[in-house]
Every structure is written in structure tokens, then in C-alpha cells.
MIVO-782591 format. One record per atom (N, C-alpha, C, O, CB): x, y, z; atom name. Coordinates in nm, 4 decimals. Atoms other than C-alpha are relative to their C-alpha. Glycine has a CB too. Layout:
REM residues N
<<X Y Z> 'CA'> ...
REM end
This chain:
REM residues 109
<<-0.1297 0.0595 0.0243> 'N'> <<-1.5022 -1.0691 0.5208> 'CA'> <<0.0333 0.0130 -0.1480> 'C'> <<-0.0503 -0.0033 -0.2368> 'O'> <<0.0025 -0.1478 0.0447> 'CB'> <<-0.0472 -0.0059 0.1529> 'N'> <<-1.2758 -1.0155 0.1967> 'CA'> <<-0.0577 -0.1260 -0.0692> 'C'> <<-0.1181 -0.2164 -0.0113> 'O'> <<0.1727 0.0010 -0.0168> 'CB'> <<0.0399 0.1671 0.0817> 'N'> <<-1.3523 -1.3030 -0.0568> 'CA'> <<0.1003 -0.0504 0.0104> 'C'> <<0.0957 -0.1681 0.0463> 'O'> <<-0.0429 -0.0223 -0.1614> 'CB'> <<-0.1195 0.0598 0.0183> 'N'> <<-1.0335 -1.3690 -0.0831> 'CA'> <<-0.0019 -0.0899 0.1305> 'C'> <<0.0442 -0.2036 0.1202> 'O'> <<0.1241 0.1053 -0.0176> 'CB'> <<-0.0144 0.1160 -0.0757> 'N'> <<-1.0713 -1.5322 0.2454> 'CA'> <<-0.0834 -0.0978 0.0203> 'C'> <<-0.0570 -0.1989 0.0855> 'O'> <<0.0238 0.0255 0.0965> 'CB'> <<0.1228 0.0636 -0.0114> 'N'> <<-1.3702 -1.6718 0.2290> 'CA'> <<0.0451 -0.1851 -0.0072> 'C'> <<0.0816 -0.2404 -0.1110> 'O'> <<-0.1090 0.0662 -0.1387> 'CB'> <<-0.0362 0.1355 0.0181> 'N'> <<-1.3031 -2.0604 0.3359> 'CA'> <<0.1076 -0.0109 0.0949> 'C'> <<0.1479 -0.1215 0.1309> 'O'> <<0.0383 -0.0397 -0.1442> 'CB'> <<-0.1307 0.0188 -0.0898> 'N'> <<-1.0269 -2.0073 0.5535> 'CA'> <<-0.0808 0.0159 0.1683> 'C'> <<-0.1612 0.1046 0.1967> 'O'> <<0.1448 0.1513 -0.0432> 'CB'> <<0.0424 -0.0444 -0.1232> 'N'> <<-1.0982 -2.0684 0.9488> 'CA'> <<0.0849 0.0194 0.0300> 'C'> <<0.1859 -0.0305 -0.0196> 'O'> <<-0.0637 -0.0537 0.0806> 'CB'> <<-0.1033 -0.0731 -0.0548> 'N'> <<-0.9102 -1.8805 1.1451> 'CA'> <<-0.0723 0.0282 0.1340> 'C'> <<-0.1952 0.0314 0.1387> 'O'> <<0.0497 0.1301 -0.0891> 'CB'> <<0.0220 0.0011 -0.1557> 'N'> <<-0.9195 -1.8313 1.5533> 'CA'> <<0.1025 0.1137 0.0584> 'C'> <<0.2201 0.0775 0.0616> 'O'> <<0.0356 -0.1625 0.0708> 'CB'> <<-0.0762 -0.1288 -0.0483> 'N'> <<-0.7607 -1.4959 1.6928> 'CA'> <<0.1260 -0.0597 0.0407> 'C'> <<0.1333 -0.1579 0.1146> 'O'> <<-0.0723 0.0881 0.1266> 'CB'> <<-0.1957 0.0334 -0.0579> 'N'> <<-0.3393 -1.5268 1.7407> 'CA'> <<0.0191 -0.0914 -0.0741> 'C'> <<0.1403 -0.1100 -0.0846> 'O'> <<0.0556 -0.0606 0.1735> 'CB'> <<-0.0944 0.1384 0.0566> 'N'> <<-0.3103 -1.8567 1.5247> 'CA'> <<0.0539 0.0013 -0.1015> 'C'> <<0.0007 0.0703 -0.1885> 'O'> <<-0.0579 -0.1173 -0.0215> 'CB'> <<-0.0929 -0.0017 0.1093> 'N'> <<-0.0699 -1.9079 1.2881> 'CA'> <<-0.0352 -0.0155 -0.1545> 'C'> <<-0.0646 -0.1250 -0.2025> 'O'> <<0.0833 -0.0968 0.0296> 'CB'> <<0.0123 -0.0154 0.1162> 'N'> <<-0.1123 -1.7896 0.9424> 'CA'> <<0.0588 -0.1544 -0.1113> 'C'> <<0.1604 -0.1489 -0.1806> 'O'> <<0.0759 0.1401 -0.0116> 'CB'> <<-0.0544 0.1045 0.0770> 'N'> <<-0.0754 -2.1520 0.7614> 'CA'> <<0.0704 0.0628 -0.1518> 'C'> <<0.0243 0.1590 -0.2132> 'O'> <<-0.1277 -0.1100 -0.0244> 'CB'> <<-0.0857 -0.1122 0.0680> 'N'> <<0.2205 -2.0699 0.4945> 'CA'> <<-0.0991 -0.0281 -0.1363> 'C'> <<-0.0999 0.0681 -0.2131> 'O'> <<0.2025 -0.0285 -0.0156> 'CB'> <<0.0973 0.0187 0.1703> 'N'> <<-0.0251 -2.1850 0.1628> 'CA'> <<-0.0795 0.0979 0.0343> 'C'> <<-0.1184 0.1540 -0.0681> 'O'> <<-0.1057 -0.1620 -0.0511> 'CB'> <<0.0840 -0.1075 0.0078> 'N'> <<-0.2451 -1.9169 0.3137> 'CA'> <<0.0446 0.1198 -0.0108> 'C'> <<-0.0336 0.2135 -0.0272> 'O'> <<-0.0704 0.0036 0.0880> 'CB'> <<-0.0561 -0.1518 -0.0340> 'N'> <<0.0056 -1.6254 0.3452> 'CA'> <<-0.0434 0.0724 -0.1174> 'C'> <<-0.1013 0.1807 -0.1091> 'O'> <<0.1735 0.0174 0.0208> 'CB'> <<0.0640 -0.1190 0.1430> 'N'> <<-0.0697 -1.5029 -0.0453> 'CA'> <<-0.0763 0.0455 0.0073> 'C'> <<-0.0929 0.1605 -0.0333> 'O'> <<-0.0382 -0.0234 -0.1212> 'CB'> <<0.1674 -0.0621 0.0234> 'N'> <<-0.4121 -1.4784 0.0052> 'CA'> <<-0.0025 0.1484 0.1310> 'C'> <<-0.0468 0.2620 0.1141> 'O'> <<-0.1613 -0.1732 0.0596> 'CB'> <<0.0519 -0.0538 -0.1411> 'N'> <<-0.4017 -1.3364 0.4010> 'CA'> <<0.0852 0.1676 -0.0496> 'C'> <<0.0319 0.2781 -0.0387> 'O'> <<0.0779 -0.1152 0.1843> 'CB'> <<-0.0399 -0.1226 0.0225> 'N'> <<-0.1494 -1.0710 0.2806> 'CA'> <<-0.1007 0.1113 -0.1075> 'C'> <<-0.1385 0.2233 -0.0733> 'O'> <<0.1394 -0.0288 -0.0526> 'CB'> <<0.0329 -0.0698 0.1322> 'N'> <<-0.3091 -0.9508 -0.0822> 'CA'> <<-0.1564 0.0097 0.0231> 'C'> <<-0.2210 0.0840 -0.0509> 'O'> <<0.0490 -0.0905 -0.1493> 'CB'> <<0.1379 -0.0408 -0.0482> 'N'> <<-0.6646 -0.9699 0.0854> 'CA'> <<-0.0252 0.1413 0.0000> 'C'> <<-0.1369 0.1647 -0.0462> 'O'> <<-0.0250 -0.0462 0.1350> 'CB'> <<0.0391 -0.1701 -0.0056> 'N'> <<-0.6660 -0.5562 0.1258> 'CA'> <<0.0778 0.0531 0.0589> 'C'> <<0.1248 -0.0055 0.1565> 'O'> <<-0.1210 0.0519 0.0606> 'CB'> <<-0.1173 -0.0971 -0.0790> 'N'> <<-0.4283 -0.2841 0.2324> 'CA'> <<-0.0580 -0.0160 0.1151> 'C'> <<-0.1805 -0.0158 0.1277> 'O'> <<0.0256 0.1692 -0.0394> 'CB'> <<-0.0281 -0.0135 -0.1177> 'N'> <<-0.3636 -0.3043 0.5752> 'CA'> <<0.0320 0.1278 0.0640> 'C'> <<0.1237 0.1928 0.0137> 'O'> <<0.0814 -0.0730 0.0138> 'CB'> <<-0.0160 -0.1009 -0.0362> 'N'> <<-0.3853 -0.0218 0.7934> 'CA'> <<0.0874 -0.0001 0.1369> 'C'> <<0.0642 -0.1074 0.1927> 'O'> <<-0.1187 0.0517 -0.0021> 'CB'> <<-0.0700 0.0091 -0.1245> 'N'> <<-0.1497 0.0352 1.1202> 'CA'> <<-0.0837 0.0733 0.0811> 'C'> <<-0.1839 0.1429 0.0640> 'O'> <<0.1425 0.0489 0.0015> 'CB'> <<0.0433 -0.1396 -0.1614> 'N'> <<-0.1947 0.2067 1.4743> 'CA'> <<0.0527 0.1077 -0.0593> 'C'> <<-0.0259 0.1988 -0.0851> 'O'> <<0.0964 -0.0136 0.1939> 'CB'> <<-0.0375 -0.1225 -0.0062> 'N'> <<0.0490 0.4548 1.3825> 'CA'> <<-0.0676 0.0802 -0.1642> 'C'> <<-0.0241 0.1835 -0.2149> 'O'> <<0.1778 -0.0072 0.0264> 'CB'> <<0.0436 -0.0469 0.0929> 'N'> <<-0.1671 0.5020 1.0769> 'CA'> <<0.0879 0.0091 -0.1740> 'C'> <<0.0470 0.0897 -0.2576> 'O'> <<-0.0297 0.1136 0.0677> 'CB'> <<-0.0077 0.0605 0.0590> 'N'> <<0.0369 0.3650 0.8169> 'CA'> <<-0.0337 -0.0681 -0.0795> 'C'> <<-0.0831 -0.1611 -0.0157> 'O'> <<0.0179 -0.0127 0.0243> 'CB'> <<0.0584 0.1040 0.0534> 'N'> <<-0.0690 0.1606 0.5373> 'CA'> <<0.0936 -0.1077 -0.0743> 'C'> <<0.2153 -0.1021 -0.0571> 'O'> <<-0.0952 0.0535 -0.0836> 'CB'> <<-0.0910 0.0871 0.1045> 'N'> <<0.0743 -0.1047 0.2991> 'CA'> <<-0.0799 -0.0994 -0.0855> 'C'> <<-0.1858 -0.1324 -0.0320> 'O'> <<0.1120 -0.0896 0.0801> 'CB'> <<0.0904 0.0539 0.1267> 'N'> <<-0.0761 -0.3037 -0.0106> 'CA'> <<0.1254 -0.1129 -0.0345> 'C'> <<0.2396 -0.0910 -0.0749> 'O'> <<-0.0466 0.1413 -0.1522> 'CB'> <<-0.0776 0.1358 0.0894> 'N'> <<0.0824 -0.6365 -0.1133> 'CA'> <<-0.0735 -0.0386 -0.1150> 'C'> <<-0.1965 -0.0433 -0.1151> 'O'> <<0.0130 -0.1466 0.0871> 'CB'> <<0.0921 0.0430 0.0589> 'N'> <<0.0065 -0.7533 -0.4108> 'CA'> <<0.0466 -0.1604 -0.0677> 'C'> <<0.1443 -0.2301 -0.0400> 'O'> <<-0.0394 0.1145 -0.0945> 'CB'> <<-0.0516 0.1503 0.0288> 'N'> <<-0.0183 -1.0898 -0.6144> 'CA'> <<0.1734 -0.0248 -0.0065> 'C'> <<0.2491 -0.0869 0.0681> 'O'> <<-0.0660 -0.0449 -0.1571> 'CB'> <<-0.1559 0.0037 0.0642> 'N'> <<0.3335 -1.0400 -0.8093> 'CA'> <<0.1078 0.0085 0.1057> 'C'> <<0.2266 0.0096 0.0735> 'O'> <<0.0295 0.1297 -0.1037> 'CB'> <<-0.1105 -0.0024 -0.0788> 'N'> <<0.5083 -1.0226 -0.4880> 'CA'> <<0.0543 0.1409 0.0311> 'C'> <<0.1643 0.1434 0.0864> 'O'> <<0.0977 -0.0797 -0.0619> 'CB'> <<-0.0303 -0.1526 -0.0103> 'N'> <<0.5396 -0.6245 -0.4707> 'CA'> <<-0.0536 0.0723 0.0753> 'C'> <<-0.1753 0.0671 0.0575> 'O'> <<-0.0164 0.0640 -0.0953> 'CB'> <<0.0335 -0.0356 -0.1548> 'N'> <<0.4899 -0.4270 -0.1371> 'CA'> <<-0.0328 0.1675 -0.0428> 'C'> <<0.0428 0.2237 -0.1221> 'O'> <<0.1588 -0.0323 0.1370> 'CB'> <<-0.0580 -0.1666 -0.0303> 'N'> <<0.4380 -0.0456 -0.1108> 'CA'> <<-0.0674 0.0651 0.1588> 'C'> <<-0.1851 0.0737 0.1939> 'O'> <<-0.0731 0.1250 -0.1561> 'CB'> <<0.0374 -0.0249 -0.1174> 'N'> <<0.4308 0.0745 0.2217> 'CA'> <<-0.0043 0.1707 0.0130> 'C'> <<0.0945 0.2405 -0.0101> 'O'> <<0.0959 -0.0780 0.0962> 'CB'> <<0.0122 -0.1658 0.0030> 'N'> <<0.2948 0.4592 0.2688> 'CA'> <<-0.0062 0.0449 0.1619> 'C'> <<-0.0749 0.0008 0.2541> 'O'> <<-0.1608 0.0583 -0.0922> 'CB'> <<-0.0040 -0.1191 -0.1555> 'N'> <<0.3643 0.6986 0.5827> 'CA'> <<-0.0142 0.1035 -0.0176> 'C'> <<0.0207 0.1254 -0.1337> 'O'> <<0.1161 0.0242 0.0856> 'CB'> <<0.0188 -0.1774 -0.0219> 'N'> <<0.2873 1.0969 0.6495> 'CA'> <<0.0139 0.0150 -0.1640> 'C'> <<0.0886 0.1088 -0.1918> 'O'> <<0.1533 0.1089 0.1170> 'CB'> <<-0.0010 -0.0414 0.1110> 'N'> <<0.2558 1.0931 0.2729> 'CA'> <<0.1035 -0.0283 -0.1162> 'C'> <<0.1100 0.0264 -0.2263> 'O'> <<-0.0090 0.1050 0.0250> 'CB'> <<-0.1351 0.0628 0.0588> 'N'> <<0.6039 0.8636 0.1718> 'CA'> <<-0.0481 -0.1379 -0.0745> 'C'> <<-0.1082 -0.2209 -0.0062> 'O'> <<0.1228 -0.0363 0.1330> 'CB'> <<-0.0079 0.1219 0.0444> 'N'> <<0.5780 0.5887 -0.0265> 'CA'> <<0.1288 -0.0913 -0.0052> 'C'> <<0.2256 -0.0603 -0.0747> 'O'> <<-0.0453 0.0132 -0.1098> 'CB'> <<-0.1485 0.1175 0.0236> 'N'> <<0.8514 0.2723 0.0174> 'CA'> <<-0.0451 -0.1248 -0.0595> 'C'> <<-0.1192 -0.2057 -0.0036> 'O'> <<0.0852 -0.0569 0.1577> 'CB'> <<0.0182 0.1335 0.0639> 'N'> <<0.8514 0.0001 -0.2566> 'CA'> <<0.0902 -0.1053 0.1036> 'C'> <<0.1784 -0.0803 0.1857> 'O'> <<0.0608 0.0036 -0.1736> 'CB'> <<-0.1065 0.1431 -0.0392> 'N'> <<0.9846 -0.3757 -0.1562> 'CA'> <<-0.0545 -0.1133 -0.0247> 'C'> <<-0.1743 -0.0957 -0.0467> 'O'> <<0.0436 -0.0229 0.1514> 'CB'> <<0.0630 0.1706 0.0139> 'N'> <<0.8876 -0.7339 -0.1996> 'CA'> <<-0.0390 -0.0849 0.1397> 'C'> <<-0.0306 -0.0690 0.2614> 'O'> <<0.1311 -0.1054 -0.0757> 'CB'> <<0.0687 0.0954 -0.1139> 'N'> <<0.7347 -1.0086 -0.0360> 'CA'> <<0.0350 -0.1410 -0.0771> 'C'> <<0.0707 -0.1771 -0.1892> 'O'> <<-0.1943 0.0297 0.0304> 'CB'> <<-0.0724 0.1585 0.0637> 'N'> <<0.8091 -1.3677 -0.0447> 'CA'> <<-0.0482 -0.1115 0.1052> 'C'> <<-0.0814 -0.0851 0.2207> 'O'> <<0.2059 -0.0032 -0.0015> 'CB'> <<0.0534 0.1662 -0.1124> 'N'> <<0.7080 -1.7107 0.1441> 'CA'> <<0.1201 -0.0936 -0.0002> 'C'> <<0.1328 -0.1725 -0.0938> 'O'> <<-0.1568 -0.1225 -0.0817> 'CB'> <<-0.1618 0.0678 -0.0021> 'N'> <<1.0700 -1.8688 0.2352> 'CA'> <<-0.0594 -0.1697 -0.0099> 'C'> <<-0.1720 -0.2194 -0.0102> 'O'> <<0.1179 0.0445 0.1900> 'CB'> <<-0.0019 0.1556 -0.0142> 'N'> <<1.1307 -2.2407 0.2331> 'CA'> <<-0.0083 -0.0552 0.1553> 'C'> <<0.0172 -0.1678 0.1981> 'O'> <<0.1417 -0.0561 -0.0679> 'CB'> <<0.0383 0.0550 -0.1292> 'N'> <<1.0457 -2.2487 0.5773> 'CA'> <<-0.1109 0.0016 0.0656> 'C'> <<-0.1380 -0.0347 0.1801> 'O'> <<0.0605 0.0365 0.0738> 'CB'> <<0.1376 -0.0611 0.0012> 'N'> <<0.6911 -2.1078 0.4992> 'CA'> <<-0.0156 0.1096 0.1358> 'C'> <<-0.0811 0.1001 0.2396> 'O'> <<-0.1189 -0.1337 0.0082> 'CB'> <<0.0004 -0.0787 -0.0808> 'N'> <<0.7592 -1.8217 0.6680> 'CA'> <<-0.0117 0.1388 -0.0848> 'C'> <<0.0395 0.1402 -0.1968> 'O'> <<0.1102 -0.0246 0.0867> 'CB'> <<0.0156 -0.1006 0.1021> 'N'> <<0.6604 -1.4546 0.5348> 'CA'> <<0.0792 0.0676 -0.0030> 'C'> <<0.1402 0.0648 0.1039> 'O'> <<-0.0901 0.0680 -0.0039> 'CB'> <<-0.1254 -0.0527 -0.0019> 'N'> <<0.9033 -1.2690 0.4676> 'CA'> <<0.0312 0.1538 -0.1254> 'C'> <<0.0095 0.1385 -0.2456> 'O'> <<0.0945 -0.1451 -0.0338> 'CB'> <<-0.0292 -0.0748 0.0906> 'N'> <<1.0085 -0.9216 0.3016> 'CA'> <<0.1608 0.0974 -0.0184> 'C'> <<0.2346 0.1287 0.0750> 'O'> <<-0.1137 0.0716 0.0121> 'CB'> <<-0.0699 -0.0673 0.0008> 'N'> <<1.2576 -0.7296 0.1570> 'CA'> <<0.0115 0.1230 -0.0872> 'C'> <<-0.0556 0.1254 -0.1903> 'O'> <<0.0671 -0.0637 0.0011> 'CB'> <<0.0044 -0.1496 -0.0303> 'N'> <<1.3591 -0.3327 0.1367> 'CA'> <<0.1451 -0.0067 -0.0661> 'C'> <<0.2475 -0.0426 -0.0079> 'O'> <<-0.0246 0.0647 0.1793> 'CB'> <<-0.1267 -0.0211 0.0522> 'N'> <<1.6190 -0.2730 -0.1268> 'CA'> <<0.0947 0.2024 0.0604> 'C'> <<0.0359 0.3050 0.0949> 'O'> <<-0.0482 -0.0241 -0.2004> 'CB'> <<-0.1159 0.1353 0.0067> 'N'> <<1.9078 -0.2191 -0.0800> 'CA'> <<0.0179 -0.1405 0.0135> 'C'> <<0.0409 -0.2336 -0.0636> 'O'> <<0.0723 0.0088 0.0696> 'CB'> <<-0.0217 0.1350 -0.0227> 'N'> <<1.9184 -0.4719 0.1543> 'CA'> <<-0.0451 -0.0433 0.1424> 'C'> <<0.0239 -0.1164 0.2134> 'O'> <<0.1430 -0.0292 -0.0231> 'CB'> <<0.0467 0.0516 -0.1073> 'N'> <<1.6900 -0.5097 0.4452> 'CA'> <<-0.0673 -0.0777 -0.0788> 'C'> <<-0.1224 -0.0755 -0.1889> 'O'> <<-0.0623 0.0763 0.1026> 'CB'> <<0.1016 0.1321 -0.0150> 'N'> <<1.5505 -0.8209 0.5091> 'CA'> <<-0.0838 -0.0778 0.1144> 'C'> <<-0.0468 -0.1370 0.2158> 'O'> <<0.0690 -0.0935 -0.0348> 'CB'> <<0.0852 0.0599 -0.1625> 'N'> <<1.3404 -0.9510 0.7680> 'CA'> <<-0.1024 -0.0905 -0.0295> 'C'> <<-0.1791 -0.0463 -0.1151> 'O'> <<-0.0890 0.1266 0.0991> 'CB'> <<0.1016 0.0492 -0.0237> 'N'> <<1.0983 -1.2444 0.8195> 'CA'> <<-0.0862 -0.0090 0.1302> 'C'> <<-0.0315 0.0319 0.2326> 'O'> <<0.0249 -0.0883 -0.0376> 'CB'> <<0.0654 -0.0547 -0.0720> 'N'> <<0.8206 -1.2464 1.0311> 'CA'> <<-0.1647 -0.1281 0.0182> 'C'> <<-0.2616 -0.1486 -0.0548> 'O'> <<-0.0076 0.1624 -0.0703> 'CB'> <<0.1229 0.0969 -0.0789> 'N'> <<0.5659 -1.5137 1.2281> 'CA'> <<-0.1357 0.0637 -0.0783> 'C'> <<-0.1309 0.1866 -0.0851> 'O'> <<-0.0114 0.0289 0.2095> 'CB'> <<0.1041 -0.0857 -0.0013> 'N'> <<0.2054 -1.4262 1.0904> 'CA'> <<-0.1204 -0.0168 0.0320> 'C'> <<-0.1818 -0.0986 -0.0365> 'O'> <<-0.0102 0.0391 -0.0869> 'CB'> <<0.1387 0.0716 -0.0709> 'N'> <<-0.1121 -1.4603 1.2814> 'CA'> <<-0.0991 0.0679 -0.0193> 'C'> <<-0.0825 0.1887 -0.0366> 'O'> <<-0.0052 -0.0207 0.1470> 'CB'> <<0.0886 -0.0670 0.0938> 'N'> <<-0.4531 -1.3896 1.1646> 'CA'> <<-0.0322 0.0888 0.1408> 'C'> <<0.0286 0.0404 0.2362> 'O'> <<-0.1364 -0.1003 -0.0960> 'CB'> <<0.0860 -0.0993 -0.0495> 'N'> <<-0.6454 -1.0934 1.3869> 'CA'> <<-0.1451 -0.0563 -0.0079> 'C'> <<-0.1583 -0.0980 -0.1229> 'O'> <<0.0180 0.1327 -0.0800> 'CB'> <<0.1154 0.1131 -0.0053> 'N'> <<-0.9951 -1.2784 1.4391> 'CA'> <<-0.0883 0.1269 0.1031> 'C'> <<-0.0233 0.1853 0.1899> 'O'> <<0.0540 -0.1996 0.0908> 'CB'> <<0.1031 -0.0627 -0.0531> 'N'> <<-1.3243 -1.0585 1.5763> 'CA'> <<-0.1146 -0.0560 -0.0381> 'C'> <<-0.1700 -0.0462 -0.1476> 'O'> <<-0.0001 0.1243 -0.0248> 'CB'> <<0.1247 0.0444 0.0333> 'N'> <<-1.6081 -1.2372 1.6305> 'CA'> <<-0.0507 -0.0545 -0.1087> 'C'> <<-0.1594 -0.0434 -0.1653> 'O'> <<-0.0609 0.0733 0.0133> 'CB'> <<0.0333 0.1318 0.1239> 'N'> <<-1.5522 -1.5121 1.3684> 'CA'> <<0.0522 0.0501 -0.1050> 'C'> <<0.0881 -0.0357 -0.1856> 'O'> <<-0.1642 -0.0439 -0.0440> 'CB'> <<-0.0249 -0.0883 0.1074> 'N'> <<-1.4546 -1.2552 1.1220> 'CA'> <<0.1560 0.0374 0.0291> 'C'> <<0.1904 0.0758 0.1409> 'O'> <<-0.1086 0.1319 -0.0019> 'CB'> <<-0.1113 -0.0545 0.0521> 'N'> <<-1.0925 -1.1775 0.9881> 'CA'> <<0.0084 0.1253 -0.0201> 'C'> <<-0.0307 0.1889 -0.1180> 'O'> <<0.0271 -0.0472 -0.0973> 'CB'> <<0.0226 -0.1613 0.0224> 'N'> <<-1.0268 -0.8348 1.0902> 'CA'> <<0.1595 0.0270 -0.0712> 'C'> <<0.1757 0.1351 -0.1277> 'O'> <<-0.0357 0.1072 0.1793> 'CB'> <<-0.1315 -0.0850 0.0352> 'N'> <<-0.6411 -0.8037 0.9868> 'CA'> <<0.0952 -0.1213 0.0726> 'C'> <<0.0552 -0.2277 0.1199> 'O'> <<0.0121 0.1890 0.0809> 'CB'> <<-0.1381 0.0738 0.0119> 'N'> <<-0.2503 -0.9404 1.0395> 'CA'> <<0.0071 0.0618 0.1095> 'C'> <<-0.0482 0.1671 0.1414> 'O'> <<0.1175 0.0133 -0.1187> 'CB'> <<-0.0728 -0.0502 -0.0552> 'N'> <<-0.0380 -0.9552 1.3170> 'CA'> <<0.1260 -0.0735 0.0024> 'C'> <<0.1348 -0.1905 0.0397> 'O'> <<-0.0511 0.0288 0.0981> 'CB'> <<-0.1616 0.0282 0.0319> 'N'> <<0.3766 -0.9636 1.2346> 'CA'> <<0.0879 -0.0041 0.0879> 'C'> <<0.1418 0.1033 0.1147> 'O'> <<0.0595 0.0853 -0.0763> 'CB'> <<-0.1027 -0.0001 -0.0868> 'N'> <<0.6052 -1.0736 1.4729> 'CA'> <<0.1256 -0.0803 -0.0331> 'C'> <<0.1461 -0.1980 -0.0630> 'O'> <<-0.0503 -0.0399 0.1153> 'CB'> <<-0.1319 0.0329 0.0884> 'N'> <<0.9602 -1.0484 1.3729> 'CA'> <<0.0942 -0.1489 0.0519> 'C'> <<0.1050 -0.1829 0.1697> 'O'> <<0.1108 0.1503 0.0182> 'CB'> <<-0.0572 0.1595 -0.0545> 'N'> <<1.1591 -1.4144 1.3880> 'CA'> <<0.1322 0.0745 0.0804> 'C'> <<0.1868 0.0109 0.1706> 'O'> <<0.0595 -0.1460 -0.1603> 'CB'> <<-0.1381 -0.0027 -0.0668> 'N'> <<1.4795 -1.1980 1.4987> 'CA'> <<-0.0187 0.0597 0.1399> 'C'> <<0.0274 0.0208 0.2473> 'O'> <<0.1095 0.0891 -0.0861> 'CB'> <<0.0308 -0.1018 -0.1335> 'N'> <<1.3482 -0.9288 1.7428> 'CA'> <<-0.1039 0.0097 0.0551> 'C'> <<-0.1339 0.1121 0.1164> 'O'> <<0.0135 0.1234 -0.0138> 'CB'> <<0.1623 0.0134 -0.0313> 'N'> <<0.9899 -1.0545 1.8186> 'CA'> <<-0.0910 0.1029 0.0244> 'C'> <<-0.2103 0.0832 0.0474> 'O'> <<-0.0223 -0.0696 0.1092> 'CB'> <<0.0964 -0.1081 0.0428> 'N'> <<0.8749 -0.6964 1.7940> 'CA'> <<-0.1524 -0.0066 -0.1071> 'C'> <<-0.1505 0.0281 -0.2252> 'O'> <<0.0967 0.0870 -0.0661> 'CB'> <<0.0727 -0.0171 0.0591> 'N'> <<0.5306 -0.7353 1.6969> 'CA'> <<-0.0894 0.0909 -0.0720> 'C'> <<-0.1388 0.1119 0.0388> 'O'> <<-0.0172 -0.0397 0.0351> 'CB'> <<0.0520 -0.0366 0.0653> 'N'> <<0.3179 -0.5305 1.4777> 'CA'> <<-0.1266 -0.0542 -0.0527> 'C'> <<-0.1434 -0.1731 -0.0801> 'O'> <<0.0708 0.0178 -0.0519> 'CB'> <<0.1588 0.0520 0.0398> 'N'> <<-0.0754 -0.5229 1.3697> 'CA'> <<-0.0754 0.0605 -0.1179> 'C'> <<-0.0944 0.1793 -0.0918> 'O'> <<-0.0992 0.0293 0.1199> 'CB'> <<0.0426 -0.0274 0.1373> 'N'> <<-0.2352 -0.4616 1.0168> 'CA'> <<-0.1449 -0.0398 0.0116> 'C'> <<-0.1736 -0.1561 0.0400> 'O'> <<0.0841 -0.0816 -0.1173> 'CB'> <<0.1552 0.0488 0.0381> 'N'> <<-0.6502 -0.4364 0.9645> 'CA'> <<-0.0293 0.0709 -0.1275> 'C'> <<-0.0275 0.1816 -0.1813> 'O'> <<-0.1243 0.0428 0.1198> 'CB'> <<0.0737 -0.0561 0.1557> 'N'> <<-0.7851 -0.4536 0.6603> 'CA'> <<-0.0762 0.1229 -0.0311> 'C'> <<-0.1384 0.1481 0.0721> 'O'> <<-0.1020 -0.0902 -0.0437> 'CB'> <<0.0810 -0.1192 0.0056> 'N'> <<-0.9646 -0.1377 0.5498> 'CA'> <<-0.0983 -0.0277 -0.0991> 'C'> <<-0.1835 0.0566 -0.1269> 'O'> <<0.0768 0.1263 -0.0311> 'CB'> 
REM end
């Protein structure tokens, strides 16, 4: 397990408590299915890489402790976040959007 989480229990599907989102995100690039990655870091700054693209954007924890990023111009989207849990161990994120509940899954690498 990252250090960064070290102290946090967590139980597969449950809700990313929002004082934990800094850590659960900036813990280690996240890797996708479709092979994807993305790196949050402390300062609030995202870069998400595909087939060799890089897209900057931010990250943020709303007043409703909800995670949340945005993609200048001007996408914005927040997003439910529940830890990924294997055998006691924190394998990675899973993002499911508050508008279109399209979920999405991130493991640490």
C-alpha cells in the first residue's frame, strides 16, 4: 500500500470520505482499462495522458465534499469516489459521475 494511505480503512465500493480525497487521489498515477493514465497532484493540477496525448486540468473538493475536476475551457464534472479494496489492500479509484453515473476505474501503478 502507498504511504500516503497508510491509516485509512477502506472496504471495496465505499465512499471516499471527502478529508480523504487529497490523499486517495495524489497517492500514485492511476492507470485505466483503456490504458490511460492520469497523475493528480498536491497543488490541485491533473494531467491526463492517452495514445501518447497529454490533457492538463484541475482538481478540487467542492463544498459538498465531492471530487470534482475541471478541463479548460470549460468542462466540468464532479464525481462520487469509492476506494477499489483487494484483499485489505487499496488497489485504486472508482469515479462515478454525479450527472451521468457513468462510472470509471483507476489502479494505482
Amino acid at each position: 500500500m502507498n504511504d500516503m494511505l497508510q491509516g485509512i480503512r477502506a472496504a471495496d465500493d465505499t465512499a471516499v470520505a471527502a478529508a480523504d480525497i487529497p490523499k486517495a487521489v495524489t497517492a500514485g498515477r492511476l492507470l485505466y482499462v483503456d490504458g490511460a493514465t492520469q497523475v493528480f497532484t498536491v497543488d490541485g493540477k491533473t494531467t491526463y495522458s492517452e495514445r501518447g496525448g497529454d490533457s492538463a486540468g484541475e482538481w478540487y473538493v467542492d463544498d459538498q465534499g465531492r471530487f470534482c475536476s475541471f478541463w479548460p475551457p470549460s468542462y466540468r464534472a464532479c464525481y462520487a469516489l469509492r476506494w477499489m479494496v483487494e484483499d485489505t489492500r487499496i488497489v485504486g479509484l472508482r469515479f462515478t459521475g454525479v450527472k451521468d453515473g457513468v462510472t470509471f476505474e483507476g489502479r494505482y501503478e
